[in-house]
GUROPA-390335 format. One line per field, with one value per residue (C-alpha): residue in three letters; residue number from 0; x, y, z. Coordinates in steps of 0.5 Angstrom, whole numbers, padded with zeros to 4 digits, always signed. Example, Ala and Ser with C-alpha at 12.3 -4.5 7.8 and 13.67 -1.06 7.14 Angstrom:
residuo = ALA,SER
num = 0,1
px = +0025,+0027
py = -0009,-0002
pz = +0016,+0014
END
This chain:
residuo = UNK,UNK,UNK,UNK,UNK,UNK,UNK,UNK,UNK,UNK,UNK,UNK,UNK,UNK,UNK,UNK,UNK,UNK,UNK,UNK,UNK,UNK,UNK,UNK,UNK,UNK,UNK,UNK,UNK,UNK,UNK,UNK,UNK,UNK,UNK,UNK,UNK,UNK,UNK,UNK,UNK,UNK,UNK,UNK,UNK,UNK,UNK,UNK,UNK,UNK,UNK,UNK,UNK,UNK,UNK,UNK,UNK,UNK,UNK,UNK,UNK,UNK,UNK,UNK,UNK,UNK,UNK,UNK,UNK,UNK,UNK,UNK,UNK,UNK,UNK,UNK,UNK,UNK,UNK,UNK,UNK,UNK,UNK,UNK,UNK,UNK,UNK,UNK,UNK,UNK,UNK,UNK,UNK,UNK,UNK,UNK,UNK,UNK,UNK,UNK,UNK,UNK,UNK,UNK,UNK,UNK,UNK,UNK,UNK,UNK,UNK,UNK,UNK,UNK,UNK,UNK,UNK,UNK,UNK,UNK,UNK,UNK,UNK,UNK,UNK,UNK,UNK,UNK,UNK,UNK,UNK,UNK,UNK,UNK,UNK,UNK,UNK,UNK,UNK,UNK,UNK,UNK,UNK,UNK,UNK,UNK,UNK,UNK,UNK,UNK,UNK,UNK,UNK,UNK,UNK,UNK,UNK,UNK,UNK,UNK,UNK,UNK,UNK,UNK,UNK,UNK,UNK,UNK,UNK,UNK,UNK,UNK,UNK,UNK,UNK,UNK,UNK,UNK,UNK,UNK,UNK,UNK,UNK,UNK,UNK,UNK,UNK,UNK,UNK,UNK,UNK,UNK,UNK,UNK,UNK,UNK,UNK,UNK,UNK,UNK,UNK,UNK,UNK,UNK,UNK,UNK,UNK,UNK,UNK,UNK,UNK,UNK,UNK,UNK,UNK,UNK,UNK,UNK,UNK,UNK,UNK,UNK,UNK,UNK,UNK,UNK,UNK,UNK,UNK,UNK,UNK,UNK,UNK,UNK,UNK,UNK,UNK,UNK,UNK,UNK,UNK,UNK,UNK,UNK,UNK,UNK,UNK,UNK,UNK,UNK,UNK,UNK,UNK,UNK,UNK,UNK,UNK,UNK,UNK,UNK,UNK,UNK,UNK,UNK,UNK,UNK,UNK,UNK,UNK,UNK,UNK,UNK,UNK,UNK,UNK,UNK,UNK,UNK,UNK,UNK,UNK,UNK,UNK,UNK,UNK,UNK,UNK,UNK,UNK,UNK,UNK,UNK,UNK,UNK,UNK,UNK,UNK,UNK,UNK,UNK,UNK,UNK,UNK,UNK,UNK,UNK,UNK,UNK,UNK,UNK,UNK,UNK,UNK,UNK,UNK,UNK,UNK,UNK,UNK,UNK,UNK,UNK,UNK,UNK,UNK,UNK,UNK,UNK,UNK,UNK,UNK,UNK,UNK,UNK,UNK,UNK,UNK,UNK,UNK,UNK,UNK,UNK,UNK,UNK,UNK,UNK,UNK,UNK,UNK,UNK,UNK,UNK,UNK,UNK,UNK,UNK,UNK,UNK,UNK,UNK,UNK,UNK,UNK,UNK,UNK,UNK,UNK,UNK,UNK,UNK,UNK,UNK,UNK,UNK,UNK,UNK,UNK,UNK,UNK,UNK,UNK,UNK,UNK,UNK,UNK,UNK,UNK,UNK,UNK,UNK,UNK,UNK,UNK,UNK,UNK,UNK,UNK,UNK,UNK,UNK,UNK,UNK,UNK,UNK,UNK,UNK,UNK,UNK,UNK,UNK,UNK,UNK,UNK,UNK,UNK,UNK,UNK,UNK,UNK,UNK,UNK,UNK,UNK,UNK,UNK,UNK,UNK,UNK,UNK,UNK,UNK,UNK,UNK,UNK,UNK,UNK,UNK,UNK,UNK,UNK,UNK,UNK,UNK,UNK,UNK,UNK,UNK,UNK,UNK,UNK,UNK,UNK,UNK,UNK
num = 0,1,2,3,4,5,6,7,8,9,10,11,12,13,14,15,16,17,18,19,20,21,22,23,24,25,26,27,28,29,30,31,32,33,34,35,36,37,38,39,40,41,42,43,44,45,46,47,48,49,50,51,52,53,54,55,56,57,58,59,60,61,62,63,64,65,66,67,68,69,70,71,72,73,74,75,76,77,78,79,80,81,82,83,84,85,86,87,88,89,90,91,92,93,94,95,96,97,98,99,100,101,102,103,104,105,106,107,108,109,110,111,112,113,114,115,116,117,118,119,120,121,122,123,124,125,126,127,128,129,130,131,132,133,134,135,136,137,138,139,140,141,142,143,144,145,146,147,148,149,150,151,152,153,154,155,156,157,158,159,160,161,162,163,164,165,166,167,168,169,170,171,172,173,174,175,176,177,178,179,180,181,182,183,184,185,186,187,188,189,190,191,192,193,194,195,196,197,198,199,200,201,202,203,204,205,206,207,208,209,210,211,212,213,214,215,216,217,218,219,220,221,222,223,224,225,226,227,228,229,230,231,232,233,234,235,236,237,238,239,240,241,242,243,244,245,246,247,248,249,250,251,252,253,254,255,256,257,258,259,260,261,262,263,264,265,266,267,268,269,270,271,272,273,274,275,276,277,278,279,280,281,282,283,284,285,286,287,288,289,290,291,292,293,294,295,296,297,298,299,300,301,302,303,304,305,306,307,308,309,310,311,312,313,314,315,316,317,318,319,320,321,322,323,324,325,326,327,328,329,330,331,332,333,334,335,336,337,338,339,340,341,342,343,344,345,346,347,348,349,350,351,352,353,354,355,356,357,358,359,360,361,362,363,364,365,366,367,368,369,370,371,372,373,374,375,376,377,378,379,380,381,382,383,384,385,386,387,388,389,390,391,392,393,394,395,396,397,398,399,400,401,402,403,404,405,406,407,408,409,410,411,412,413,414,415,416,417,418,419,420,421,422,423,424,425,426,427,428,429,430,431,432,433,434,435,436,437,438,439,440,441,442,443,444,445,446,447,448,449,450,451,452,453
px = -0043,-0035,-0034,-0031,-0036,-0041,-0036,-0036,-0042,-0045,-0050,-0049,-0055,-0061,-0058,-0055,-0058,-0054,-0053,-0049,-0046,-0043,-0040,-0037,-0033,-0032,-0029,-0025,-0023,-0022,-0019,-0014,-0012,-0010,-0007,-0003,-0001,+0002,+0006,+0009,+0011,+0016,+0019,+0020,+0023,+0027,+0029,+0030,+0032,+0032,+0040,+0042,+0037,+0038,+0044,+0049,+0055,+0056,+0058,+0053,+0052,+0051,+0046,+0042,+0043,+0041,+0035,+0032,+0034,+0029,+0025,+0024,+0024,+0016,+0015,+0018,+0013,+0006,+0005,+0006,+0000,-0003,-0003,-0006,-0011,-0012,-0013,-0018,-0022,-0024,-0027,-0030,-0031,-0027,-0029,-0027,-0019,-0020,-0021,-0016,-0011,-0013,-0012,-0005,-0002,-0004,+0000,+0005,+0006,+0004,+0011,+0015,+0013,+0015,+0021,+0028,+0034,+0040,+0044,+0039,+0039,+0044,+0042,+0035,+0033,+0034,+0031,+0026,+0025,+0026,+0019,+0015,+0016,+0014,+0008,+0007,+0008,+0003,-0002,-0002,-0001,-0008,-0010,-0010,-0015,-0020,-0021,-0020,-0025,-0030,-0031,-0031,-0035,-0040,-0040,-0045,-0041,-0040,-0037,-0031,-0026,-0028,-0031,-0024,-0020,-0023,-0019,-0012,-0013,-0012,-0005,-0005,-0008,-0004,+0002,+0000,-0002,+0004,+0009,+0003,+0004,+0013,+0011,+0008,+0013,+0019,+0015,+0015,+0021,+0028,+0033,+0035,+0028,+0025,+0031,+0031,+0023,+0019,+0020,+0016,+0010,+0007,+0007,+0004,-0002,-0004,-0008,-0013,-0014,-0015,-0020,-0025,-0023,-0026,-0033,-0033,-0031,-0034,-0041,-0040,-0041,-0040,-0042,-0047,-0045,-0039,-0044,-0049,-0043,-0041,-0049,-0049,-0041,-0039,-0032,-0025,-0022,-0015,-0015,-0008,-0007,-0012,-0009,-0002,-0006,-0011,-0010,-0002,-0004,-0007,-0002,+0003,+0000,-0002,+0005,+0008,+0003,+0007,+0013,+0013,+0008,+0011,+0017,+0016,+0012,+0017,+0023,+0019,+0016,+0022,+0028,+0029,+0028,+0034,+0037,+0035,+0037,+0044,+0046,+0042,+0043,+0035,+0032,+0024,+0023,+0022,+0017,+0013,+0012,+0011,+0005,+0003,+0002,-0002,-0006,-0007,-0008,-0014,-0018,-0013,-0014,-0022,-0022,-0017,-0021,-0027,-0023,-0022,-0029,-0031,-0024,-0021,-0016,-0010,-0010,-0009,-0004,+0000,+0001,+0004,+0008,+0011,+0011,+0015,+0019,+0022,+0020,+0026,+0032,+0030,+0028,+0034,+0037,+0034,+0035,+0041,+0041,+0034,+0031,+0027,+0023,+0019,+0020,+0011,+0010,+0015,+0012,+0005,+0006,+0010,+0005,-0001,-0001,+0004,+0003,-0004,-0006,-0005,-0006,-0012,-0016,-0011,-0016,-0022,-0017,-0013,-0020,-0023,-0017,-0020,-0025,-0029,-0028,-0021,-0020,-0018,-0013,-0011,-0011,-0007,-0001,-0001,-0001,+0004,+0010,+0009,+0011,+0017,+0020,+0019,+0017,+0020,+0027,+0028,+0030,+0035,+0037,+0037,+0042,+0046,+0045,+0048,+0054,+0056,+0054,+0060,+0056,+0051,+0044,+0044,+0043,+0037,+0034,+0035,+0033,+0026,+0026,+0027,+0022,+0017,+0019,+0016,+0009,+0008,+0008,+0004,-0002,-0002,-0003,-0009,-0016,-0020,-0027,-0029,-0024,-0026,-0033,-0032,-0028,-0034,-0041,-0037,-0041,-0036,-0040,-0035,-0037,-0042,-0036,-0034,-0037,-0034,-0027,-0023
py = +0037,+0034,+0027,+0031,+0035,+0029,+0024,+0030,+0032,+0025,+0024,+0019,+0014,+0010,+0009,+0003,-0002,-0002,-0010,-0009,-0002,-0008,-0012,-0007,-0006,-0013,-0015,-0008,-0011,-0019,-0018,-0012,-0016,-0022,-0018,-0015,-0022,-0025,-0018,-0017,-0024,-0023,-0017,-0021,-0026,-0022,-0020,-0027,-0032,-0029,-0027,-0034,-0037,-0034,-0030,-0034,-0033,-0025,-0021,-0021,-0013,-0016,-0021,-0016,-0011,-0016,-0019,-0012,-0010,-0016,-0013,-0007,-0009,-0011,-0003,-0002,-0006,-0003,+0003,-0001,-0005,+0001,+0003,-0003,-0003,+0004,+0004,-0002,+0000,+0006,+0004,-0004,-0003,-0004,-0011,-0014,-0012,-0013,-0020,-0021,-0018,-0022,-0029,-0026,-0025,-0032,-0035,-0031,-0032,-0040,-0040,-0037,-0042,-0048,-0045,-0048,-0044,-0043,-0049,-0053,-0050,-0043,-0037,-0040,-0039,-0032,-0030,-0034,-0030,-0023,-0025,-0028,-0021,-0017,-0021,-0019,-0012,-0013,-0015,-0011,-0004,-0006,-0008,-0002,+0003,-0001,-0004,+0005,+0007,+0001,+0003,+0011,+0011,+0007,+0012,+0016,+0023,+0024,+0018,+0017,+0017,+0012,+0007,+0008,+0006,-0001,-0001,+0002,-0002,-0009,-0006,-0008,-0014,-0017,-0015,-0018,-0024,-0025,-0023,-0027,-0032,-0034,-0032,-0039,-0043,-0040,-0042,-0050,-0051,-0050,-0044,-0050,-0052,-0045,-0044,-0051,-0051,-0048,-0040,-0043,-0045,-0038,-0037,-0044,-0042,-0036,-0040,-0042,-0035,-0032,-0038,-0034,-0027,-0029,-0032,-0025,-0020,-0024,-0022,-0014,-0010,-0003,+0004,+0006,+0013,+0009,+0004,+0010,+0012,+0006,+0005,+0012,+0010,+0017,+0013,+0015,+0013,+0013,+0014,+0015,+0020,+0024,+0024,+0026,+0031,+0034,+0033,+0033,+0037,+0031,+0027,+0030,+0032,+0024,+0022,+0027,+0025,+0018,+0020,+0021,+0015,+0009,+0011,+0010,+0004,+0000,+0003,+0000,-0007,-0009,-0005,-0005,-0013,-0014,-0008,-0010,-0017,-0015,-0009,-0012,-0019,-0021,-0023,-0024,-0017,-0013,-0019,-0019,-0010,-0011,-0016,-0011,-0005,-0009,-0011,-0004,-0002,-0005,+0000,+0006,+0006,+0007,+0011,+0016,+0015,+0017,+0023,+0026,+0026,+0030,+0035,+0034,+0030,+0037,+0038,+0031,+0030,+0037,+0034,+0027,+0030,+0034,+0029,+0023,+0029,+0030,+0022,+0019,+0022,+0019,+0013,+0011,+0012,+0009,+0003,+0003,+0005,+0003,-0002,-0007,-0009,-0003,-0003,-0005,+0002,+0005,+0002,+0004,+0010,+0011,+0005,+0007,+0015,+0018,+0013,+0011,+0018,+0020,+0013,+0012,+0018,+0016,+0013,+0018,+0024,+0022,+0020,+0027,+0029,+0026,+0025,+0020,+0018,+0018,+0016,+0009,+0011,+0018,+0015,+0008,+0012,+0017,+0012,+0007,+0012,+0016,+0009,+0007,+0013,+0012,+0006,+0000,+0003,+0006,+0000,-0001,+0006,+0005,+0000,+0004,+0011,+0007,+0004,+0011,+0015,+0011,+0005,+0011,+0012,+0020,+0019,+0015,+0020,+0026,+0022,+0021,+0028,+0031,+0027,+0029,+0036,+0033,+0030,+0037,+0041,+0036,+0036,+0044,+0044,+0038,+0040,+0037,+0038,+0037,+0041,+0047,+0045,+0046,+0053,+0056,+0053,+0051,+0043,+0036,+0035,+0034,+0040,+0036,+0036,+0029,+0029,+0035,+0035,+0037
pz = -0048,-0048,-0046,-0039,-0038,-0038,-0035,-0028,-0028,-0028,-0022,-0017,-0019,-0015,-0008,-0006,-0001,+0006,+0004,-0002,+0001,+0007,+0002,-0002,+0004,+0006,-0001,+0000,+0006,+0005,-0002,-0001,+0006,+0001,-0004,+0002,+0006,-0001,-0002,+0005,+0005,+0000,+0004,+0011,+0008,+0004,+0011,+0014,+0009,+0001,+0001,+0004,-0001,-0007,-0006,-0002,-0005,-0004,+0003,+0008,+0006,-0002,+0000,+0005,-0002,-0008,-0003,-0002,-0010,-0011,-0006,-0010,-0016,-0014,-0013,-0020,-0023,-0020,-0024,-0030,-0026,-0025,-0033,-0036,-0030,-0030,-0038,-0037,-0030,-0033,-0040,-0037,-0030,-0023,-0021,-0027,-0026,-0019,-0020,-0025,-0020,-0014,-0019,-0022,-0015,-0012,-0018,-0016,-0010,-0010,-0015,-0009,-0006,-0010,-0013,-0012,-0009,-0012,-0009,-0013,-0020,-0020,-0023,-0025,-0019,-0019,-0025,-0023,-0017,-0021,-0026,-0020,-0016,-0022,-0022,-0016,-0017,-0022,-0019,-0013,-0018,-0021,-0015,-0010,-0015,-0016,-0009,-0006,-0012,-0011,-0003,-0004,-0010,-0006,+0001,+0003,+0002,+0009,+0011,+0004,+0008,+0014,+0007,+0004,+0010,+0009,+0003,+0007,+0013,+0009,+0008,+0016,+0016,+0010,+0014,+0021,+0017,+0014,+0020,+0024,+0019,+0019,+0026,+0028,+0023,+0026,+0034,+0030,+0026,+0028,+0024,+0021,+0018,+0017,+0013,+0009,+0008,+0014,+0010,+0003,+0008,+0009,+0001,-0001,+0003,-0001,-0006,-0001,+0001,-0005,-0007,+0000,-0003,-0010,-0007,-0003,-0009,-0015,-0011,-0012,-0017,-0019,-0017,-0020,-0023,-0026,-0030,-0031,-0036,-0039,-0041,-0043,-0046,-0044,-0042,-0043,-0049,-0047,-0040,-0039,-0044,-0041,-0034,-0036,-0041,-0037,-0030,-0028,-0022,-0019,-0021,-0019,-0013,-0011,-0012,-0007,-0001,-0003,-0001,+0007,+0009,+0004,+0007,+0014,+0014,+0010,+0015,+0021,+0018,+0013,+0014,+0022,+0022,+0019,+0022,+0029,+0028,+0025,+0031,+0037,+0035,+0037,+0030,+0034,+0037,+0030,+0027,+0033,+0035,+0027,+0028,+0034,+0030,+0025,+0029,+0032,+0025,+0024,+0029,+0028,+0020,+0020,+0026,+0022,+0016,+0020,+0022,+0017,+0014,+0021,+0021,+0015,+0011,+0010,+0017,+0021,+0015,+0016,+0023,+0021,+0016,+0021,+0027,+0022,+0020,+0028,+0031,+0026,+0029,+0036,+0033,+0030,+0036,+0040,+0035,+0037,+0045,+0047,+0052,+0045,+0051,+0050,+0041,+0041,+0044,+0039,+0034,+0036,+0036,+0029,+0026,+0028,+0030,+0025,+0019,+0020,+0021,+0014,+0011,+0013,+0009,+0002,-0001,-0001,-0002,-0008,-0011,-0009,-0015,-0021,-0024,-0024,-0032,-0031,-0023,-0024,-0028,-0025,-0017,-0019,-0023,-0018,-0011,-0015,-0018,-0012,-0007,-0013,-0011,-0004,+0000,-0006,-0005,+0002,+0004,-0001,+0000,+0007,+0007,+0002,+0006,+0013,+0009,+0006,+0014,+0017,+0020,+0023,+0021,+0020,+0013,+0013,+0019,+0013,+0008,+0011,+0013,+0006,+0003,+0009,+0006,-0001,+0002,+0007,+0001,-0003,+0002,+0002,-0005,-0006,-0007,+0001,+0000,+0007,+0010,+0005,+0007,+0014,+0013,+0009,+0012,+0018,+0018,+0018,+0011,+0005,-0001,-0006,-0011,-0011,-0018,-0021,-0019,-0025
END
């Protein structure tokens, strides 16, 4: 029997205790939340302070560019994270990268913290603030399949997609941490203070919250068909290889679910904040519908995660698509026209409705498109190159897209809509066990084929 045929066919092992079944979904939860806060961080105050900190000799417009350019200089590193997280995970175990990852973000962002701006040592502190990007980016690409896999890999079948959003929803939790967190130094400085010191406060405090997330995540341990093959040494040699050689379909098909969702969501948290500070003149209502929908997203994110285990994860993300496709035209317009008092209940419908109906079954449903020899690796390259060519540049491009429209933000609405294009076609193409299992034995259990899917 191949090492594939070995590796898929690999039963599940002994059944898990409820005791260890919870703290998987907490250190799911607790880790990805840290590594979440310390990456978001950096695109608020990207928004808020890094062009006249890092970048104060340019334009307004060139400041704003070059501080979304770092901000995106992040995302181009996560799938390089991903690689070598992925060629690992697969071959030693999950946990293991999931605790480095943890470490090599909190170093990363404690150096933010400290490092001087320009006006005290020039051109060093842009390339400075370049590296400890990359290392966040790093950090966060191996962060993301290891923390997805180890919550599916642990569920019952017909909850993979409520286990995983424990993994998603630490997206919403590090954002309203980080908005939460230049939201309470903002209320106790002065514009002054924030922009002198008050900014590097958020950012210092990651060490203390990565010293909690390793006591919870040291204590998990792998799922037990991913030990059963190491014991049986039946893992993937060169995982990497085997994905591009053998599973182009899945990765292909992950990478274009990343196109729609990434894209709306550093819109709505990163890119509106300095838009609506810049056109409206009011710098606190888009940090504040921000920490709103975030706050919302904790209980959207698993009840959309337990929606699709009952209906289905194609049909639910078939209808966001189309809704984010249609909803970005009046939402620039009312950017531009509309009362802000009312900007919370837009975002709860954009953040948690659209963006979460479909971010919410993500990690079950690219796990469900590899194999489990290979899904580190497969789901880790798929997610990171998939958010590179969507979520880390768009607001750069944004910023591009509405200088070039003639200060008006069609572009960027067509934009969005082009890459809802890519995702709809994307989610008709991915194998979804539960919705085939629902159309053929009309049950809400997914298809037994987790195992076994090529």
């Amino acid at each position: 029997m191949s090492v594939q045929e070995s590796a898929t066919a690999a039963p599940e092992g002994p059944p898990v205790r409820v005791r260890d079944k919870k703290r998987v979904l907490t250190s799911a939860f607790v880790g990805t939340t840290i590594e979440w806060y310390d990456f978001y961080l950096y695109g608020t105050a990207a928004a808020l302070v890094f062009g006249s900190q890092y970048f104060p000799a340019a334009s307004d417009f060139a400041g704003t560019m070059a501080a979304f350019a770092t901000f995106a200089v992040g995302f181009i590193a996560r799938p390089l994270g991903g690689i070598i997280a992925g060629h690992l995970g697969d071959r030693i175990g999950r946990k293991s990268l999931l605790v480095a990852s943890l470490v090599t973000m909190g170093i990363a962002s404690t150096g933010i913290g400290l490092l001087p701006n320009f006006e005290s040592i020039g051109i060093l502190a842009v390339i400075g603030l370049v590296a400890l990007r990359l290392l966040q980016g790093l950090a966060c690409g191996a962060e993301w399949g290891g923390s997805a896999l180890l919550s599916v890999e642990h569920a019952p079948r017909h909850l993979r997609g409520f286990f995983g959003s424990f993994t998603q929803i630490g997206s919403a939790a590090g954002m309203l941490l980080a908005t939460s967190a230049f939201f309470i130094v903002q209320s106790f400085t002065t514009a002054e203070q924030f922009q002198a010191y008050g900014w590097r406060i958020p950012f210092l405090a990651s060490a203390v919250l990565v010293i909690v997330g390793l006591y919870i995540r040291i204590g998990v341990d792998d799922a037990p068909n991913f030990k059963r093959l190491k014991q049986e040494e039946k893992t993937a040699k060169a995982p990497v290889w085997e994905v591009l050689r053998g599973h182009k379909r899945g990765l292909l098909i992950t990478m274009g679910m990343r196109m729609a969702q990434p894209a709306l969501f550093y819109l709505l948290t990163v890119y509106i904040v300095d838009y609506i500070a810049t056109r409206r003149g009011d710098e606190s209502i888009g940090v504040t519908s921000v920490m709103i929908g975030s706050a919302i997203g904790l209980a959207s994110g698993p009840l959309w995660g337990w929606a699709s285990d009952r209906w289905g994860r194609r049909p639910i993300a078939f209808a966001a698509i189309i809704g984010i496709a249609i909803f970005i035209w009046p939402f620039f317009w009312y950017l531009d026209n509309g009362a802000l008092v009312l900007l919370p209940l837009v975002m709860i419908l954009a953040m948690n409705v659209l963006h979460d109906s479909i971010y919410g079954s993500q990690a079950a449903w690219f796990a469900e498109q590899f194999p489990v020899h290979l899904r580190y690796t497969g789901v880790s390259l798929g997610y990171q190159l998939g958010t590179v060519l969507s979520g880390g540049l768009t607001p750069m491009i944004a910023a591009a897209l509405l200088e070039f429209g003639g200060n008006e933000p069609w572009l960027i609405c067509a934009y969005v809509t082009l890459l809802c294009g890519l995702s709809l076609f994307s989610a008709l193409a991915a194998k979804d066990p539960t919705s085939d299992a629902i159309k053929t034995r009309g049950s809400n259990q997914p298809a037994d084929t987790f195992e076994e899917i090529s």
